[in-house]
PDB file of N, CA, C and O in Angstrom, chain B, residues numbered from 101:
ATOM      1  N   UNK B 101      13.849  46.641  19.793  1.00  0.00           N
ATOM      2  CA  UNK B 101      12.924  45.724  20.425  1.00  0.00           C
ATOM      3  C   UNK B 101      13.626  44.874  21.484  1.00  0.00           C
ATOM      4  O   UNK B 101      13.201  44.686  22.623  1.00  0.00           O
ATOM      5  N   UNK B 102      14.582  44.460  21.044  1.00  0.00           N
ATOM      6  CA  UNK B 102      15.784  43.504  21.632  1.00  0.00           C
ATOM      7  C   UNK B 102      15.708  44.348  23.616  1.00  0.00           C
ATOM      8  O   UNK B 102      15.431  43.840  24.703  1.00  0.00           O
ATOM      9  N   UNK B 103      16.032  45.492  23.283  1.00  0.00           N
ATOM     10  CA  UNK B 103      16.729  46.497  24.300  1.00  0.00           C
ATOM     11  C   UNK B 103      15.097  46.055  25.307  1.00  0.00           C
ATOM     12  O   UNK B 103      15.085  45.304  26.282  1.00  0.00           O
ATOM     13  N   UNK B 104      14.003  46.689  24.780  1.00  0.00           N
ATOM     14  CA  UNK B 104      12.704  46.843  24.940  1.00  0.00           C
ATOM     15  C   UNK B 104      12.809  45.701  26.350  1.00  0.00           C
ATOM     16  O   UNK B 104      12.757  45.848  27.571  1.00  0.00           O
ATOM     17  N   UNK B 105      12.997  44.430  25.337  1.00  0.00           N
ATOM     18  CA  UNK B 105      12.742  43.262  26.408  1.00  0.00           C
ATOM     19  C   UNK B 105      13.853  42.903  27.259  1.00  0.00           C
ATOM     20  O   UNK B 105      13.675  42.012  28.090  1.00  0.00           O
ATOM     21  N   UNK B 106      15.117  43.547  27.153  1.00  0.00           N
ATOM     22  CA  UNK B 106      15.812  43.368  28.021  1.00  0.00           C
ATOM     23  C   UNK B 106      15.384  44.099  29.219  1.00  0.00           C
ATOM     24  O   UNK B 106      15.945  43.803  30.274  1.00  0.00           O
ATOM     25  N   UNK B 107      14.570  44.916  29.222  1.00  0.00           N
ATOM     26  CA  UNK B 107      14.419  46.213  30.265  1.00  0.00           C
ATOM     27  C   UNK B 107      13.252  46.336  30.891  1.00  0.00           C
ATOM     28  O   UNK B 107      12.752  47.128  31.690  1.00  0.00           O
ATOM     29  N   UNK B 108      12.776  44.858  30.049  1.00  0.00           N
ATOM     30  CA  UNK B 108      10.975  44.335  31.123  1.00  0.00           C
ATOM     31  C   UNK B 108      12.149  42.973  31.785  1.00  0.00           C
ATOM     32  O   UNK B 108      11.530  42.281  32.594  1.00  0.00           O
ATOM     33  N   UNK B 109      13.338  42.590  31.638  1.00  0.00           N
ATOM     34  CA  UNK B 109      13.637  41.569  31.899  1.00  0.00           C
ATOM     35  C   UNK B 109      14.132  41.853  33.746  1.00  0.00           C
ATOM     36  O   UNK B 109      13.996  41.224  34.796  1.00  0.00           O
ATOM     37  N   UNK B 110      14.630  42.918  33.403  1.00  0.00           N
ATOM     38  CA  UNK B 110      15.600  43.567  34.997  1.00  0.00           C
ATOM     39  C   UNK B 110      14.339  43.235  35.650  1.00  0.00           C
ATOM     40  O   UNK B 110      14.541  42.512  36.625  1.00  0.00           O
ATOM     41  N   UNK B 111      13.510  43.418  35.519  1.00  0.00           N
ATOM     42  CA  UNK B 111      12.206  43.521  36.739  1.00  0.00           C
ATOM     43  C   UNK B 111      11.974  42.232  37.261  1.00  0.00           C
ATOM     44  O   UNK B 111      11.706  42.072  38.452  1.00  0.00           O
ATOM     45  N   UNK B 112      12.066  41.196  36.365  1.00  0.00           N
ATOM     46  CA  UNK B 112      12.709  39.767  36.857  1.00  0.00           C
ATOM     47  C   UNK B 112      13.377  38.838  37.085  1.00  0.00           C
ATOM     48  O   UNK B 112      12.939  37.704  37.282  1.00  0.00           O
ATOM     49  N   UNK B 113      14.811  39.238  37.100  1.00  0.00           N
ATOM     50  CA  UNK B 113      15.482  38.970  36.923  1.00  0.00           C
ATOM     51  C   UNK B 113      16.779  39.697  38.289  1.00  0.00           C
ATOM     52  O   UNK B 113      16.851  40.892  38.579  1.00  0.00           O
ATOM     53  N   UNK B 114      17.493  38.773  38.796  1.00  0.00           N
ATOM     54  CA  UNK B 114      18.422  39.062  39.459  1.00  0.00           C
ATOM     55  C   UNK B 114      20.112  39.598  38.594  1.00  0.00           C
ATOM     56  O   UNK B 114      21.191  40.130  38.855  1.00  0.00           O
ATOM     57  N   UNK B 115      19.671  39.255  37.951  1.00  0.00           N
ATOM     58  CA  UNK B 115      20.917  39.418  36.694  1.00  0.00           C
ATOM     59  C   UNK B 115      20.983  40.404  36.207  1.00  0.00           C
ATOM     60  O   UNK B 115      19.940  40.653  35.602  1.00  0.00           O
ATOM     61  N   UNK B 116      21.902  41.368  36.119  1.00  0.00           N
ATOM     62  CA  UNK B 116      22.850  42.439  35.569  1.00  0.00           C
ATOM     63  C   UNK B 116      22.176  42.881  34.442  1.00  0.00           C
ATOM     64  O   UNK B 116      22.587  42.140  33.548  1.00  0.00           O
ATOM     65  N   UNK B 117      20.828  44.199  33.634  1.00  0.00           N
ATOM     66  CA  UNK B 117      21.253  44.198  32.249  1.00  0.00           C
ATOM     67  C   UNK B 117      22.592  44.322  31.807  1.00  0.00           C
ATOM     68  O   UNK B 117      22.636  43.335  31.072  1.00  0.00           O
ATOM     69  N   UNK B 118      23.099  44.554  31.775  1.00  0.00           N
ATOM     70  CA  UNK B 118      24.715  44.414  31.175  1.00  0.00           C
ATOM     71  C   UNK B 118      25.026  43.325  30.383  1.00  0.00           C
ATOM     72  O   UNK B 118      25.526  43.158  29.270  1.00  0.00           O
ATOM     73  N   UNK B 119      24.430  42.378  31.590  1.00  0.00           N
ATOM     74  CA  UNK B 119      24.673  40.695  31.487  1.00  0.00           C
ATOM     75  C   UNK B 119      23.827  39.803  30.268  1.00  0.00           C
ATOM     76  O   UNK B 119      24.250  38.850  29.613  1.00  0.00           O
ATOM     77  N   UNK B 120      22.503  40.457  30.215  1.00  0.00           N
ATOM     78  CA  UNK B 120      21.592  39.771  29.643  1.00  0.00           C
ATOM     79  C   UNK B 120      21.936  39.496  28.182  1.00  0.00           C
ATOM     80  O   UNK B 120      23.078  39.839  28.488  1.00  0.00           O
ATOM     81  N   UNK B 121      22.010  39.271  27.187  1.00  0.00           N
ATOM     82  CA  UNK B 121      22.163  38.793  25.947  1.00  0.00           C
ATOM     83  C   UNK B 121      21.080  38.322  24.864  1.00  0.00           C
ATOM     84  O   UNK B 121      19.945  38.236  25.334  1.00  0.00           O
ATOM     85  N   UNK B 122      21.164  38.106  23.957  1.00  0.00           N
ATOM     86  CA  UNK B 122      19.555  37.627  23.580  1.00  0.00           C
ATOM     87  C   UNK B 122      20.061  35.869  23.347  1.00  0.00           C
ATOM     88  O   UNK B 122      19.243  35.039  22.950  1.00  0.00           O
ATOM     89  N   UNK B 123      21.403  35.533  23.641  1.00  0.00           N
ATOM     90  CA  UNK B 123      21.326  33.951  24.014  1.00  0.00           C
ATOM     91  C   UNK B 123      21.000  33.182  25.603  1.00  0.00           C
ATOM     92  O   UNK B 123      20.884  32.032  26.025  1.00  0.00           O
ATOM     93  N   UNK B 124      20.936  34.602  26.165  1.00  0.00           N
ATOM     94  CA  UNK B 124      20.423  34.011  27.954  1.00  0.00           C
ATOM     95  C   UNK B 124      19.407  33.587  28.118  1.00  0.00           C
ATOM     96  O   UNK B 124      18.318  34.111  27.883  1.00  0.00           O
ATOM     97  N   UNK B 125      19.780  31.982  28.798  1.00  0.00           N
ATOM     98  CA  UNK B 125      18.525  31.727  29.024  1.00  0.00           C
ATOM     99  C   UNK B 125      17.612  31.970  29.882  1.00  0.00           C
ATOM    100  O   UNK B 125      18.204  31.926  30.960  1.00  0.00           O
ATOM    101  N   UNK B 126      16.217  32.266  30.130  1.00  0.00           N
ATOM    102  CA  UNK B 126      15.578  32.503  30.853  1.00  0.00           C
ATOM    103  C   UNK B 126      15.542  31.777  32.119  1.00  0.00           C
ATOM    104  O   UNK B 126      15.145  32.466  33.059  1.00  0.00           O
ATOM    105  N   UNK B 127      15.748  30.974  32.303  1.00  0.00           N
ATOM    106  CA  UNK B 127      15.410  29.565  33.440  1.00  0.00           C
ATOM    107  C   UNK B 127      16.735  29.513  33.983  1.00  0.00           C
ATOM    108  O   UNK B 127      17.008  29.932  35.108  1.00  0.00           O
ATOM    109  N   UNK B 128      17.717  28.903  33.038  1.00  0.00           N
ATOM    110  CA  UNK B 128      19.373  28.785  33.576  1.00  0.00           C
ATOM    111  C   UNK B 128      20.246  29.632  33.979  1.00  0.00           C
ATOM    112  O   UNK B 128      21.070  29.612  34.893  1.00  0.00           O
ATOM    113  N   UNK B 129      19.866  30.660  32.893  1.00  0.00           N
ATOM    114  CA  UNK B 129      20.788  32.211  33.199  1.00  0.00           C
ATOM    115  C   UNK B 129      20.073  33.075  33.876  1.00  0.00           C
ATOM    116  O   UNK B 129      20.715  33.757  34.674  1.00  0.00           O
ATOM    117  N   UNK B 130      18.802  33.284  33.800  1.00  0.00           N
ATOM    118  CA  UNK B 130      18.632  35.035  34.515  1.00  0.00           C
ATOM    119  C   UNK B 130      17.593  34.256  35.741  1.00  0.00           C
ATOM    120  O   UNK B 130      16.772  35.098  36.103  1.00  0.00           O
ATOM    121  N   UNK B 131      17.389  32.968  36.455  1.00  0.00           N
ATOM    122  CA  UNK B 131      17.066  32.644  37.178  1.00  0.00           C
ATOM    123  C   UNK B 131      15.423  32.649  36.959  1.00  0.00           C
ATOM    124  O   UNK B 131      14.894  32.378  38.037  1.00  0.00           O
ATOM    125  N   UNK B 132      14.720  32.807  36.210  1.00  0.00           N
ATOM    126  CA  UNK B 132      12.810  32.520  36.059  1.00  0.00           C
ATOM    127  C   UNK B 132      12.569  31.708  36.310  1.00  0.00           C
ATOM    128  O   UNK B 132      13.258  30.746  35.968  1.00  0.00           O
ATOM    129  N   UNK B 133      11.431  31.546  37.077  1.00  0.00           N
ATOM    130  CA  UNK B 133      10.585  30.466  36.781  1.00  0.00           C
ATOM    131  C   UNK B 133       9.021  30.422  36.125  1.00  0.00           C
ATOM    132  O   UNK B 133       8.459  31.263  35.423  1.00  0.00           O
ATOM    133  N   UNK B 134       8.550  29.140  36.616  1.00  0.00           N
ATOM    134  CA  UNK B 134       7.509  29.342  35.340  1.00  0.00           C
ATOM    135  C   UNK B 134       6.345  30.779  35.696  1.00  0.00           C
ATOM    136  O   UNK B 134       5.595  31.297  34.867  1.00  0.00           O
ATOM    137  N   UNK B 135       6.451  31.056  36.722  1.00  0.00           N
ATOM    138  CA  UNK B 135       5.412  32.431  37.329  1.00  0.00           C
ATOM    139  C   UNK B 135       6.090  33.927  36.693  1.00  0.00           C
ATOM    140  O   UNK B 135       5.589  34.902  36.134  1.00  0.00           O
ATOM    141  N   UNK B 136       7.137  33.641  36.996  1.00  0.00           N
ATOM    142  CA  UNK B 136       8.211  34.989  36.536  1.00  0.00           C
ATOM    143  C   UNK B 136       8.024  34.799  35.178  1.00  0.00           C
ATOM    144  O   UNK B 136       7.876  35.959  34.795  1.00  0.00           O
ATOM    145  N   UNK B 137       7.902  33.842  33.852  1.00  0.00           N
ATOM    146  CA  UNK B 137       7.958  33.966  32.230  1.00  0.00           C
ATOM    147  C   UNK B 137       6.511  34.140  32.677  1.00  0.00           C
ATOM    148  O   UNK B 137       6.501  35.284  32.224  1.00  0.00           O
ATOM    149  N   UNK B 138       5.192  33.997  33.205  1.00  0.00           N
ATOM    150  CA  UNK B 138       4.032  34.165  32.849  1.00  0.00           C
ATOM    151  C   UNK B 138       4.621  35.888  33.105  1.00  0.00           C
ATOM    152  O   UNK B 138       4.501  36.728  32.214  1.00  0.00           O
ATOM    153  N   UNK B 139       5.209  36.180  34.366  1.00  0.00           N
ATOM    154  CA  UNK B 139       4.801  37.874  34.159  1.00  0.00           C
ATOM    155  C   UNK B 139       5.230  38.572  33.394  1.00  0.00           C
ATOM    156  O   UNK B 139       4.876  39.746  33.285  1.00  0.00           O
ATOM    157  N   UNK B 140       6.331  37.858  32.489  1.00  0.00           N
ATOM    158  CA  UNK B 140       7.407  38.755  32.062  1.00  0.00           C
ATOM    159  C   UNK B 140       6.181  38.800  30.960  1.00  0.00           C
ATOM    160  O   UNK B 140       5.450  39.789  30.913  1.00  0.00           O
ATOM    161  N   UNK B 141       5.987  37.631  30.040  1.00  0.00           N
ATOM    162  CA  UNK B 141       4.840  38.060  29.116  1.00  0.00           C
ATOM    163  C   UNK B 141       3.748  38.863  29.016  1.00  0.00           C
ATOM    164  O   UNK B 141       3.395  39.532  28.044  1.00  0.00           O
ATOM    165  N   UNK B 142       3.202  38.746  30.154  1.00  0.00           N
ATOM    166  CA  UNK B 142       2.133  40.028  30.441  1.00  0.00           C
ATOM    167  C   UNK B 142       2.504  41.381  30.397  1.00  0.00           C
ATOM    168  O   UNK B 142       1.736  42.260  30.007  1.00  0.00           O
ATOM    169  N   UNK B 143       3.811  41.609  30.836  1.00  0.00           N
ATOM    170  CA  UNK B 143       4.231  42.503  30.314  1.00  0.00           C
ATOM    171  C   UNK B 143       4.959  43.012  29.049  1.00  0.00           C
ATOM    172  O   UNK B 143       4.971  44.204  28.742  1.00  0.00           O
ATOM    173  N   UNK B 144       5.456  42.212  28.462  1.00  0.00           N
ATOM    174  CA  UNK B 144       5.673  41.943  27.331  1.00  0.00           C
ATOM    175  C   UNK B 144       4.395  42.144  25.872  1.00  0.00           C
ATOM    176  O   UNK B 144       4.515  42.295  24.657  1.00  0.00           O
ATOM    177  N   UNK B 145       3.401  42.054  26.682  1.00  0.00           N
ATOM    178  CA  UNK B 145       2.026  42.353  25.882  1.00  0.00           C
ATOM    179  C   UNK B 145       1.607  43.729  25.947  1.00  0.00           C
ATOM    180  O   UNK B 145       0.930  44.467  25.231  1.00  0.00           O
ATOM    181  N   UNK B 146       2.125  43.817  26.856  1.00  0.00           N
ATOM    182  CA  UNK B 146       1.203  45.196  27.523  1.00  0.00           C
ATOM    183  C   UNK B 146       2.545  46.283  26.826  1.00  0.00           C
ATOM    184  O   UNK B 146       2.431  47.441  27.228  1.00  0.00           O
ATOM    185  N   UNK B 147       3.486  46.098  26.080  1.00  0.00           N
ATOM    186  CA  UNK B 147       4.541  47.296  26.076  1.00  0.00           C
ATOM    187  C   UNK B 147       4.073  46.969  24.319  1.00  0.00           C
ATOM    188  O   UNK B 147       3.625  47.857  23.593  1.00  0.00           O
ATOM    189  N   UNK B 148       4.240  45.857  23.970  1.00  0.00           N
ATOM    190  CA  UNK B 148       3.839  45.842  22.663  1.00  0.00           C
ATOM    191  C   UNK B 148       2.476  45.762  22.023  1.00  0.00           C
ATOM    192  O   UNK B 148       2.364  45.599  20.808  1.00  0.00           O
ATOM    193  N   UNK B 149       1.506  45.868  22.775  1.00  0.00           N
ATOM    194  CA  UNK B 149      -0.128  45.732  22.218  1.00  0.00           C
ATOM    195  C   UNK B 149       0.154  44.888  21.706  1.00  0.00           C
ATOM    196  O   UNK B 149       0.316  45.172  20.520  1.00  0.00           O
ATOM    197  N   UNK B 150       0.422  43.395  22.009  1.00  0.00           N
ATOM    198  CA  UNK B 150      -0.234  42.151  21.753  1.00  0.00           C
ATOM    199  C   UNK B 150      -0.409  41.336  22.273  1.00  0.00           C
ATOM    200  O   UNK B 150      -0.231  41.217  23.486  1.00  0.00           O
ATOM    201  N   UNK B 151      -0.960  40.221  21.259  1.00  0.00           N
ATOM    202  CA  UNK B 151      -1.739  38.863  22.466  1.00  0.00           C
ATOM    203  C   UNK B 151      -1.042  38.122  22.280  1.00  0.00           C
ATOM    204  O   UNK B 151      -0.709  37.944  21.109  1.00  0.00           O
ATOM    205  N   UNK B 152      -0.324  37.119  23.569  1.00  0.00           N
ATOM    206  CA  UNK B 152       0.125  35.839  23.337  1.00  0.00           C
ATOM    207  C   UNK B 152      -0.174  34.740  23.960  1.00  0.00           C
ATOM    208  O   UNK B 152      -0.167  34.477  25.162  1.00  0.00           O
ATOM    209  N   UNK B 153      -0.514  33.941  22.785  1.00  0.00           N
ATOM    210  CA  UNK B 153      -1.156  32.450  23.588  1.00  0.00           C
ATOM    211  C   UNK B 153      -0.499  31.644  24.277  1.00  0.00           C
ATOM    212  O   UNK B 153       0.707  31.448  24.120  1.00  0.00           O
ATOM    213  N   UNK B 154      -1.227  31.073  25.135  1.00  0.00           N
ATOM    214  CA  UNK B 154      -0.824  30.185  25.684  1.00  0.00           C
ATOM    215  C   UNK B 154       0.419  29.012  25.467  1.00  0.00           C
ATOM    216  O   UNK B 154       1.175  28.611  26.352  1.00  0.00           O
ATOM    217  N   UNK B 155       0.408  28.642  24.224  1.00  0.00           N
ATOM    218  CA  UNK B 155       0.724  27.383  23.451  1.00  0.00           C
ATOM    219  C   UNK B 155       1.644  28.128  23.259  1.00  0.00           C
ATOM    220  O   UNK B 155       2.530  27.791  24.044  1.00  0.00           O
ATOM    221  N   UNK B 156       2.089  29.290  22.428  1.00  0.00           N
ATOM    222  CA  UNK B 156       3.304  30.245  22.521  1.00  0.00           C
ATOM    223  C   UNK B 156       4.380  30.429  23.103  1.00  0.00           C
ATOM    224  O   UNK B 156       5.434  30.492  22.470  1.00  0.00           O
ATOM    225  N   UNK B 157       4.314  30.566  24.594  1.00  0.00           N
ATOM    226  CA  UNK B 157       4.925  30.311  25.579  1.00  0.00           C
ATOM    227  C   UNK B 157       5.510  29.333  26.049  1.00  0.00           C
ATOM    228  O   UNK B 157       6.322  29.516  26.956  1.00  0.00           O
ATOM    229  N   UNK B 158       5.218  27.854  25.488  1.00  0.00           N
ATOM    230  CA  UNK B 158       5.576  26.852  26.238  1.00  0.00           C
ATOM    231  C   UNK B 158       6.945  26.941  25.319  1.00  0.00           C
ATOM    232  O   UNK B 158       7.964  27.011  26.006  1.00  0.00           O
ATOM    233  N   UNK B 159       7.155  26.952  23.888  1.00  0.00           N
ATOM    234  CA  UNK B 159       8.686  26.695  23.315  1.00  0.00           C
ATOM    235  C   UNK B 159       9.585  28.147  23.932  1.00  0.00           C
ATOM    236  O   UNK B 159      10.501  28.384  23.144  1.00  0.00           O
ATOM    237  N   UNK B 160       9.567  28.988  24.911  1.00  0.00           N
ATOM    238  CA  UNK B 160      10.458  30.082  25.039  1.00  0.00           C
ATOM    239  C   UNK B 160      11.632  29.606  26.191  1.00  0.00           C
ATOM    240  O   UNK B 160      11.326  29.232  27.323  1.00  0.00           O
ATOM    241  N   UNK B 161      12.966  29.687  25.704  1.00  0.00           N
ATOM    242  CA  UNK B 161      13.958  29.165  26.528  1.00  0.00           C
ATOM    243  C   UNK B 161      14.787  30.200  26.637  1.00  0.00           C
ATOM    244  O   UNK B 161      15.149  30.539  27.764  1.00  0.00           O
ATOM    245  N   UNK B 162      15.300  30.986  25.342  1.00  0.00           N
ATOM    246  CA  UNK B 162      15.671  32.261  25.323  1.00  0.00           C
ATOM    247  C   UNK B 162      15.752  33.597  25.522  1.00  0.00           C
ATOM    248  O   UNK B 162      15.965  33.560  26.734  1.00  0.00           O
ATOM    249  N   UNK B 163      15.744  34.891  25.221  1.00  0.00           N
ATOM    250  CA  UNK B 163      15.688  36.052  25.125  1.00  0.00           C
ATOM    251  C   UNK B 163      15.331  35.777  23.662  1.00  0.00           C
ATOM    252  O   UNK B 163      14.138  35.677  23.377  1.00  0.00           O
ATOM    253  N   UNK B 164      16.181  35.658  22.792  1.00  0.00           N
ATOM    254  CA  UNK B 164      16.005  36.026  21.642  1.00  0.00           C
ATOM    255  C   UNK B 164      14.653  35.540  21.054  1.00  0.00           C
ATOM    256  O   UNK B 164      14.071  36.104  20.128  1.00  0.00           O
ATOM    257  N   UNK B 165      14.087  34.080  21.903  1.00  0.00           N
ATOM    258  CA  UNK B 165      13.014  33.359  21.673  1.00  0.00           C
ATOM    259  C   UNK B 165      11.773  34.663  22.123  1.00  0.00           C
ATOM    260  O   UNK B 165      11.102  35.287  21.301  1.00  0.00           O
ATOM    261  N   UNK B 166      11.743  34.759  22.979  1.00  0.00           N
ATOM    262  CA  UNK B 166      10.863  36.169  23.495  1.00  0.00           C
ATOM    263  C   UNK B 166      10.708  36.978  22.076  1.00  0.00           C
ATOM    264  O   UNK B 166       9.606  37.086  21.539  1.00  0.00           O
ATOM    265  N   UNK B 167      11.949  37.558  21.489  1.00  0.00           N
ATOM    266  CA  UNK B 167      12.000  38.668  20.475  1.00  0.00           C
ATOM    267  C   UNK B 167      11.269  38.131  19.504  1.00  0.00           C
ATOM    268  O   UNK B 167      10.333  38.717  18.959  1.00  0.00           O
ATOM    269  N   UNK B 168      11.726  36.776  19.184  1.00  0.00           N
ATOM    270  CA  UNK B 168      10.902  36.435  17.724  1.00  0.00           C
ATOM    271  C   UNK B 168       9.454  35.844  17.867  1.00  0.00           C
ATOM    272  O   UNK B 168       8.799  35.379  16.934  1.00  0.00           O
ATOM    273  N   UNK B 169       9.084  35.928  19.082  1.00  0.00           N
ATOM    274  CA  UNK B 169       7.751  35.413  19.474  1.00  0.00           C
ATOM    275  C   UNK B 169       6.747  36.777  19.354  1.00  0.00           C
ATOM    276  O   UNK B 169       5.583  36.736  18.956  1.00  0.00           O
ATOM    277  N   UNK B 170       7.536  38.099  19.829  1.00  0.00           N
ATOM    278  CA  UNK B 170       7.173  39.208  19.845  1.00  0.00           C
ATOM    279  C   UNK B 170       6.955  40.128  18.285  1.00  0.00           C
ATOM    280  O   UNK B 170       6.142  40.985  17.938  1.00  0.00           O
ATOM    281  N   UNK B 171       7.911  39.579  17.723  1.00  0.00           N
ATOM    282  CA  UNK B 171       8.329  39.976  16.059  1.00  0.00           C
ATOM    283  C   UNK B 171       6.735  39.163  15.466  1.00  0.00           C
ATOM    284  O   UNK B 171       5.810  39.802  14.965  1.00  0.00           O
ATOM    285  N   UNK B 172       6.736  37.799  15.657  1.00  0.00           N
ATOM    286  CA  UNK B 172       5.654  37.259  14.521  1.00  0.00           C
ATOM    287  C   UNK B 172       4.403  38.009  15.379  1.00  0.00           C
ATOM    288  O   UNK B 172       4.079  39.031  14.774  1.00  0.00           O
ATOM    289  N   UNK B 173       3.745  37.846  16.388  1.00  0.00           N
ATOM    290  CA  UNK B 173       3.083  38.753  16.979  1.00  0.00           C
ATOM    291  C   UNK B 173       2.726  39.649  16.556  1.00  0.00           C
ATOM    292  O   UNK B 173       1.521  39.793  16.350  1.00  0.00           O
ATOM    293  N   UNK B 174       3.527  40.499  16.292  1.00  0.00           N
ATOM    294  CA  UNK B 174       3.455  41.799  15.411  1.00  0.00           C
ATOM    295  C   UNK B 174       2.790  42.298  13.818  1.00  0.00           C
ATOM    296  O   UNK B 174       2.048  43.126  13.290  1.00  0.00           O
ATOM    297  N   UNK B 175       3.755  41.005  13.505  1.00  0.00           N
ATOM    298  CA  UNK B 175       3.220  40.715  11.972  1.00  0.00           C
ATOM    299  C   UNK B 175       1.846  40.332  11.629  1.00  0.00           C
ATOM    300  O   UNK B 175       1.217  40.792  10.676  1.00  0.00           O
ATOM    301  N   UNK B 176       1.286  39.184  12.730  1.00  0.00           N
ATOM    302  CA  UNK B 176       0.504  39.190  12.899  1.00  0.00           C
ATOM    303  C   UNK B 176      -0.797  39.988  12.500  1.00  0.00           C
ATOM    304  O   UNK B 176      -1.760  39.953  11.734  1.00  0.00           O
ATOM    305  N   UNK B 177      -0.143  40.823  13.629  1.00  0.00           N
ATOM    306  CA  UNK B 177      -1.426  42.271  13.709  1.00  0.00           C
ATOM    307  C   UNK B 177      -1.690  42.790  13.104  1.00  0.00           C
ATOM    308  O   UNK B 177      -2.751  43.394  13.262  1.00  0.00           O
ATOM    309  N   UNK B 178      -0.729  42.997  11.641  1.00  0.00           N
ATOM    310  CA  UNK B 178      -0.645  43.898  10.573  1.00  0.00           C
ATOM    311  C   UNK B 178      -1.653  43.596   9.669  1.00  0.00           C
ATOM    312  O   UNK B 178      -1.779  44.260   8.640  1.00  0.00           O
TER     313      UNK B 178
END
């Protein structure tokens, strides 16, 4: 999953996958802003068939934050 979102990340990101980590931050390290985390999520929905709210999004600073936002998501659905 980890890999998954590193590889919707290249598409926004000026930064190296190589580079990315699941402690990089989105904003500081791989350069996003708040338009670039709205797209990355949309896509992020669209690779995993799910929905994420609004309110969701506002605590994501991480990669790894993405993963476990994506993980309960999941569970969710089940």
């Amino acid at each position: 999953m980890l890999e998954k979102i590193i590889n919707i990340l290249k598409n926004h990101s000026e930064t190296s996958v190589n580079e990315i980590t699941k402690d990089s931050l989105l904003i500081a390290d791989l350069g996003l802003n708040s338009i670039s985390v709205l797209d990355l999520i949309c896509e992020v929905e669209e690779e995993f068939s799910i929905e994420i709210s609004d309110r969701s999004i506002i605590g994501l600073t991480t990669v790894e934050d993405v993963q476990k936002l994506v993980e309960k998501c999941l569970e969710d659905n089940q």
